[in-house]
Biotite code that builds the C-alpha atoms (Angstrom):
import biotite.structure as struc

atoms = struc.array([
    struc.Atom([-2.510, 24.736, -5.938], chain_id="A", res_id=1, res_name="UNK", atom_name="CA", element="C"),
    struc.Atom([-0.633, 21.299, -6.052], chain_id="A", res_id=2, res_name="UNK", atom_name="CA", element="C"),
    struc.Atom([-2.915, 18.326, -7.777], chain_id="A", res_id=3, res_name="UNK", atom_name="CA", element="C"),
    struc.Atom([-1.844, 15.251, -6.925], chain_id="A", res_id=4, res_name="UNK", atom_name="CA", element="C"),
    struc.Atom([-3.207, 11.837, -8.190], chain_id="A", res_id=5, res_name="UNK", atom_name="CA", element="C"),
    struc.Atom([-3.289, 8.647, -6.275], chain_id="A", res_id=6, res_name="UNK", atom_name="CA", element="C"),
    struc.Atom([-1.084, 6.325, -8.344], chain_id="A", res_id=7, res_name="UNK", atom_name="CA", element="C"),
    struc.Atom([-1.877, 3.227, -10.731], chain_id="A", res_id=8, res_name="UNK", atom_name="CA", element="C"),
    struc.Atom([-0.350, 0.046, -8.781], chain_id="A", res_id=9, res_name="UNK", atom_name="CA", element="C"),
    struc.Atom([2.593, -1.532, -10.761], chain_id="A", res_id=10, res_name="UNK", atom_name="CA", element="C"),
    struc.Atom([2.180, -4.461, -9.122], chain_id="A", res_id=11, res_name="UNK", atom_name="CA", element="C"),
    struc.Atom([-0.524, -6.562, -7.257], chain_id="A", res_id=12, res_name="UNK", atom_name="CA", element="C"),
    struc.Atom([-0.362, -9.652, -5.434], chain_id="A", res_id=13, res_name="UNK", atom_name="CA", element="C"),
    struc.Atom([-3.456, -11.378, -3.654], chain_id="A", res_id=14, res_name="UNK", atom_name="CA", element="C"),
    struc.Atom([-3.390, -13.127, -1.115], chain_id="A", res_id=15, res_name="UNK", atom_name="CA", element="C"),
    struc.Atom([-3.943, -17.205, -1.753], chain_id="A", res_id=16, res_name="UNK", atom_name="CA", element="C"),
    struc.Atom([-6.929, -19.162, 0.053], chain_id="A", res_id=17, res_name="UNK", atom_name="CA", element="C"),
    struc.Atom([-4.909, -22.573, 0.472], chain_id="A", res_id=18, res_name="UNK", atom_name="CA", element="C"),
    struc.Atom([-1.496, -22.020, -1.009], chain_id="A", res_id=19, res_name="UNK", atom_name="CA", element="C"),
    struc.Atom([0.591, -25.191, -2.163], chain_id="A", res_id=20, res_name="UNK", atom_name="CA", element="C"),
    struc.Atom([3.811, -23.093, -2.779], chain_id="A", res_id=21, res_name="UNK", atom_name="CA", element="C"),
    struc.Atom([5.875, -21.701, 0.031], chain_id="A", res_id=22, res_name="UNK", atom_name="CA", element="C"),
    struc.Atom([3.965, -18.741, 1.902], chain_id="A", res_id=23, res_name="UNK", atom_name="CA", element="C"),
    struc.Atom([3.906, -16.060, 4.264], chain_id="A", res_id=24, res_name="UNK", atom_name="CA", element="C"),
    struc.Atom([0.339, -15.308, 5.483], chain_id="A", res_id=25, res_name="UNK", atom_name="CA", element="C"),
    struc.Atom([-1.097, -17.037, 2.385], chain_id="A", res_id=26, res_name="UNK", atom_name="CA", element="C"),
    struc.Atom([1.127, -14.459, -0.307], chain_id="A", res_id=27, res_name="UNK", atom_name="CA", element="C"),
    struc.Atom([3.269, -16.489, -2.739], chain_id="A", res_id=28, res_name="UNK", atom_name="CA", element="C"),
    struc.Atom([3.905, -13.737, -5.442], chain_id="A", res_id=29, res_name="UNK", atom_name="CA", element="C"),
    struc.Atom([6.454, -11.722, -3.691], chain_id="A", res_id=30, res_name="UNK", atom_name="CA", element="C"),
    struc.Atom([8.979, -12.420, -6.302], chain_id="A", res_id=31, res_name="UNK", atom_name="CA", element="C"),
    struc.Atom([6.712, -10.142, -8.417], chain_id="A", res_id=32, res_name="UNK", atom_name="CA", element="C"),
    struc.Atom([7.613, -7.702, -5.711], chain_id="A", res_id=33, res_name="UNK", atom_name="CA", element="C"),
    struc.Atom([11.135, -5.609, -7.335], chain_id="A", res_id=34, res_name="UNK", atom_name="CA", element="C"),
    struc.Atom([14.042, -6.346, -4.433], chain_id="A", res_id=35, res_name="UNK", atom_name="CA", element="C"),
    struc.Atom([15.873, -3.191, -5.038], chain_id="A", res_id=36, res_name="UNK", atom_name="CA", element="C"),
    struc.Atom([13.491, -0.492, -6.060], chain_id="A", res_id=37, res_name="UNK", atom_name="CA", element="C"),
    struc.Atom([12.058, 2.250, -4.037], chain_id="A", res_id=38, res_name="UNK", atom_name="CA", element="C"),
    struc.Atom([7.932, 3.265, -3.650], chain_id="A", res_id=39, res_name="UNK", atom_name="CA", element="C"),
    struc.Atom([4.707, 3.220, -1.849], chain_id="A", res_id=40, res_name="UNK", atom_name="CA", element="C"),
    struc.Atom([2.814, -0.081, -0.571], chain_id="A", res_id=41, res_name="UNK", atom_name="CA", element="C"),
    struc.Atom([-1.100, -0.590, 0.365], chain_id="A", res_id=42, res_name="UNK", atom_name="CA", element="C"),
    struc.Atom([-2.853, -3.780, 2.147], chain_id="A", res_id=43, res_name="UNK", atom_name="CA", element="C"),
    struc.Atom([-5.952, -4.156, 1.483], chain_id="A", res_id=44, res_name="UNK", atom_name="CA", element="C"),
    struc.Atom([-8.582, -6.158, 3.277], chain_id="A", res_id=45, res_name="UNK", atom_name="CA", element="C"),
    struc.Atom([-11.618, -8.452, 1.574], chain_id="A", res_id=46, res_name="UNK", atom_name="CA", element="C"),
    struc.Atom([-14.130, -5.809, 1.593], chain_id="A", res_id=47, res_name="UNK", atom_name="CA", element="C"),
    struc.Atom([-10.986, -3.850, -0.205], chain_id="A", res_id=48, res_name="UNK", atom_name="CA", element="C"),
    struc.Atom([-10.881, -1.377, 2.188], chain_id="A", res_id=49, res_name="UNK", atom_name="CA", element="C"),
    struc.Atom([-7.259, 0.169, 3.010], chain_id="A", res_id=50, res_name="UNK", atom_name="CA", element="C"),
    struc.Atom([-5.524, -1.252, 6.230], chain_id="A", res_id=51, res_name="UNK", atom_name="CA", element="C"),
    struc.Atom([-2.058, 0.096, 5.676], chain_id="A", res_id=52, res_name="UNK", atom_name="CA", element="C"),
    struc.Atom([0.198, 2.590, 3.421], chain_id="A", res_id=53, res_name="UNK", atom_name="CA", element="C"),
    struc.Atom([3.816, 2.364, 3.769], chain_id="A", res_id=54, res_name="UNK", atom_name="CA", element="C"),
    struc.Atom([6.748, 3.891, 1.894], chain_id="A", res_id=55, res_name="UNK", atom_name="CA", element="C"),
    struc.Atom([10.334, 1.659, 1.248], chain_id="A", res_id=56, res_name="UNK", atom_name="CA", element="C"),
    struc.Atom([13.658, 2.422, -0.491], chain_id="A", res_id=57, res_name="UNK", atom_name="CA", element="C"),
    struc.Atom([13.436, -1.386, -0.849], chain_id="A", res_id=58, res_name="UNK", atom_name="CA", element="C"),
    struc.Atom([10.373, -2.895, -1.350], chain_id="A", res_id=59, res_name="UNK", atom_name="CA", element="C"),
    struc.Atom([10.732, -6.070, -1.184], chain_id="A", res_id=60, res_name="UNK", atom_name="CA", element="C"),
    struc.Atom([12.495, -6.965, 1.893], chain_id="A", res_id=61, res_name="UNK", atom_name="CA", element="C"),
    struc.Atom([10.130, -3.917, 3.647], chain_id="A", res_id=62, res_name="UNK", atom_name="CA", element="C"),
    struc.Atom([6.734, -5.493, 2.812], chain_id="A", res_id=63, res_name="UNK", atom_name="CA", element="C"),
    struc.Atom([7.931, -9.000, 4.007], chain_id="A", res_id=64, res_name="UNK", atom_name="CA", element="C"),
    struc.Atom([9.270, -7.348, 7.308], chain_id="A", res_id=65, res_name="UNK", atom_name="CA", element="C"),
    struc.Atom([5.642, -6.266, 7.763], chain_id="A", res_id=66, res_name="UNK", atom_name="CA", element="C"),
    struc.Atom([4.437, -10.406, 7.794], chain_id="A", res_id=67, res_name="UNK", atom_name="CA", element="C"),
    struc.Atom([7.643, -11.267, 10.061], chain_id="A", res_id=68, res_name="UNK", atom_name="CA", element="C"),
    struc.Atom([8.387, -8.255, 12.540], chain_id="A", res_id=69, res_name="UNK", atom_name="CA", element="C"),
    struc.Atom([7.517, -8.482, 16.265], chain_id="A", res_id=70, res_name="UNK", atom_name="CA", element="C"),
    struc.Atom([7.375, -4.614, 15.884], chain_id="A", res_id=71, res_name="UNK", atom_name="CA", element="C"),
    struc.Atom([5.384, -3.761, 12.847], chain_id="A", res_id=72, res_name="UNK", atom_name="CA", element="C"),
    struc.Atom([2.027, -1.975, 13.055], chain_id="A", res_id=73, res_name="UNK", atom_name="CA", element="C"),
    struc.Atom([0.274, -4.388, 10.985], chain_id="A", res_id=74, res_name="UNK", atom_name="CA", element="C"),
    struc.Atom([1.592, -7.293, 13.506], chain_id="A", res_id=75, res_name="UNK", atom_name="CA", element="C"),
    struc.Atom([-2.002, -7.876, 14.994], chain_id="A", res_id=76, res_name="UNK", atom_name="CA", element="C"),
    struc.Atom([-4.067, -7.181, 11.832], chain_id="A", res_id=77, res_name="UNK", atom_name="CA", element="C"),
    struc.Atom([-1.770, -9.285, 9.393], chain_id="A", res_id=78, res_name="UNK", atom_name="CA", element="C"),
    struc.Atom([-4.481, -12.164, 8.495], chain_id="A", res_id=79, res_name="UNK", atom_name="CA", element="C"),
    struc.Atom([-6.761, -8.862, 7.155], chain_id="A", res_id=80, res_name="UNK", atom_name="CA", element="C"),
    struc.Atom([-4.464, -8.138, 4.617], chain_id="A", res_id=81, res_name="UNK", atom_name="CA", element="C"),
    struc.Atom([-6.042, -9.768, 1.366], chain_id="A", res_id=82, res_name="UNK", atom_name="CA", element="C"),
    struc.Atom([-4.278, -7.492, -1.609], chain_id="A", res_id=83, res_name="UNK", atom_name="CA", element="C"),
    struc.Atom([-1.356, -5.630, -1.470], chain_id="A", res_id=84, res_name="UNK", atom_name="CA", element="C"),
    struc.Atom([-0.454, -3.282, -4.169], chain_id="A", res_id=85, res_name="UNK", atom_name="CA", element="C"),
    struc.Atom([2.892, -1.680, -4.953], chain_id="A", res_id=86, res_name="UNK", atom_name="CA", element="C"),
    struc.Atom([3.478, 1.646, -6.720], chain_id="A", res_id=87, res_name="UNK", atom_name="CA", element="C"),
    struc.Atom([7.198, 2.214, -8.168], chain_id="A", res_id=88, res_name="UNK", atom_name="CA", element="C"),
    struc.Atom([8.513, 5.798, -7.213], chain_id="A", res_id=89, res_name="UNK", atom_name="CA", element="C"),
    struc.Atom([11.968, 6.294, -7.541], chain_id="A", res_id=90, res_name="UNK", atom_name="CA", element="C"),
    struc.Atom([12.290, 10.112, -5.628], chain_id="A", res_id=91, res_name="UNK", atom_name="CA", element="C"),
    struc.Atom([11.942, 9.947, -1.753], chain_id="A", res_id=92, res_name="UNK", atom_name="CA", element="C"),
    struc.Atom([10.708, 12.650, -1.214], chain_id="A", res_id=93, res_name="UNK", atom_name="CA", element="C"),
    struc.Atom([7.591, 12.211, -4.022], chain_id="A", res_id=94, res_name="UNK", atom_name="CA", element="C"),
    struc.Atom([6.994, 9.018, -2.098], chain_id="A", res_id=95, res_name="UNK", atom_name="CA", element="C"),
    struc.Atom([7.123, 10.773, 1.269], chain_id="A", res_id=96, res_name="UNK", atom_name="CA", element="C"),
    struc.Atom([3.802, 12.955, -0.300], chain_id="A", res_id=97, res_name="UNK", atom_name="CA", element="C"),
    struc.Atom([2.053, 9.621, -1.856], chain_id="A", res_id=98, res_name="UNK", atom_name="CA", element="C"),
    struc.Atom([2.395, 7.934, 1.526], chain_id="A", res_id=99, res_name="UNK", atom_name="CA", element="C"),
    struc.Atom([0.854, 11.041, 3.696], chain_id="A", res_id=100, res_name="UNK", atom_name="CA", element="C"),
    struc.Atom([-1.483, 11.984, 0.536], chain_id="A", res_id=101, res_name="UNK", atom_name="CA", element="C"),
    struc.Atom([-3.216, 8.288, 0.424], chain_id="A", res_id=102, res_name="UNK", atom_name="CA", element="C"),
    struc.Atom([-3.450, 8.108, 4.435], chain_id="A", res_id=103, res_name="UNK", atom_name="CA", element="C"),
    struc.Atom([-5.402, 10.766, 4.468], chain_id="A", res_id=104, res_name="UNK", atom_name="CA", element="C"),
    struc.Atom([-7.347, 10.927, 1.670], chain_id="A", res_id=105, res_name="UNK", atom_name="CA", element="C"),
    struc.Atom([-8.468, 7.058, 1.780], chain_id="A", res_id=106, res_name="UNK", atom_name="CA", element="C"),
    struc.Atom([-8.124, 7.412, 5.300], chain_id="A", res_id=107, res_name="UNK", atom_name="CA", element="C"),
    struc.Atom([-6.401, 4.136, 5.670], chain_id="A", res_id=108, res_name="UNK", atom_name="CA", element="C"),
    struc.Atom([-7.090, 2.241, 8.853], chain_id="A", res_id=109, res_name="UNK", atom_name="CA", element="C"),
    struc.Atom([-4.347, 1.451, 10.872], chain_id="A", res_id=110, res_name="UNK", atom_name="CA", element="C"),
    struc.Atom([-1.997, 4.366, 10.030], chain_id="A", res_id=111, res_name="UNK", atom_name="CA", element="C"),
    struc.Atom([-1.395, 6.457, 12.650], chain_id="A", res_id=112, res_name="UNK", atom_name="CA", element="C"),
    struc.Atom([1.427, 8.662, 11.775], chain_id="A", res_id=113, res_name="UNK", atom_name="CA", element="C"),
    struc.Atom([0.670, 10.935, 9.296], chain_id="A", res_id=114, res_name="UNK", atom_name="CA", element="C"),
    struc.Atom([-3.025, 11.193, 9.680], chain_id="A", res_id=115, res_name="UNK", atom_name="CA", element="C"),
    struc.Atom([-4.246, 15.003, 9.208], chain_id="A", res_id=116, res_name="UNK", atom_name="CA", element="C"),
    struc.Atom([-7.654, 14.076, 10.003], chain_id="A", res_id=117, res_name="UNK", atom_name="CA", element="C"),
    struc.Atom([-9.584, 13.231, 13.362], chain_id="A", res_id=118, res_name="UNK", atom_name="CA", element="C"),
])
């Protein structure tokens, strides 16, 4: 049998109640974010329940396009997100099983591909 572990966060930004920087959606700490490296990215809301798990070969520029795109998933539940957290994994297909491991086992909300459970 395969064990698998849900993975510590490498990097967590919150979201800012009245930001004086430059924002989008209240984050200012994407910079934290790495530009050019691959992984696995979580929103969380206040009550730091899981909204959304996504998977990027860049994570940067993917997590912003969540806060921008007409077309993301997260485009009518984007003031909810209050954390985000952001797991470095290097191997696409290890972040493949993260991404459809942590849906379902945290059952996060507003994923709807991947979800085993009903």
């Amino acid at each position: 049998m395969i064990n698998i572990t849900i993975p510590t966060p490498d990097v967590t930004i919150d979201k800012q109640v009245a930001p004086v920087l430059s924002n989008i959606y209240g984050f200012t700490d994407f910079h934290l974010i790495p530009r050019d490296m691959g992984g696995i990215f979580m929103f969380y809301n206040d009550n730091e329940e899981l909204l959304f798990v996504g998977k990027a070969r860049k994570l940067r520029p993917r997590i912003k396009k969540h806060f921008e795109d007409t077309t993301s998933p997260m485009k009518s539940y984007r003031d909810e997100v209050t954390k985000i957290d952001v797991c470095l994994i290097g191997d696409p297909v290890h972040r493949e099983i993260y991404e459809t491991y942590i849906v379902n086992e945290l059952k996060a909300k507003y994923n709807v591909d991947k979800v085993l459970y009903k």
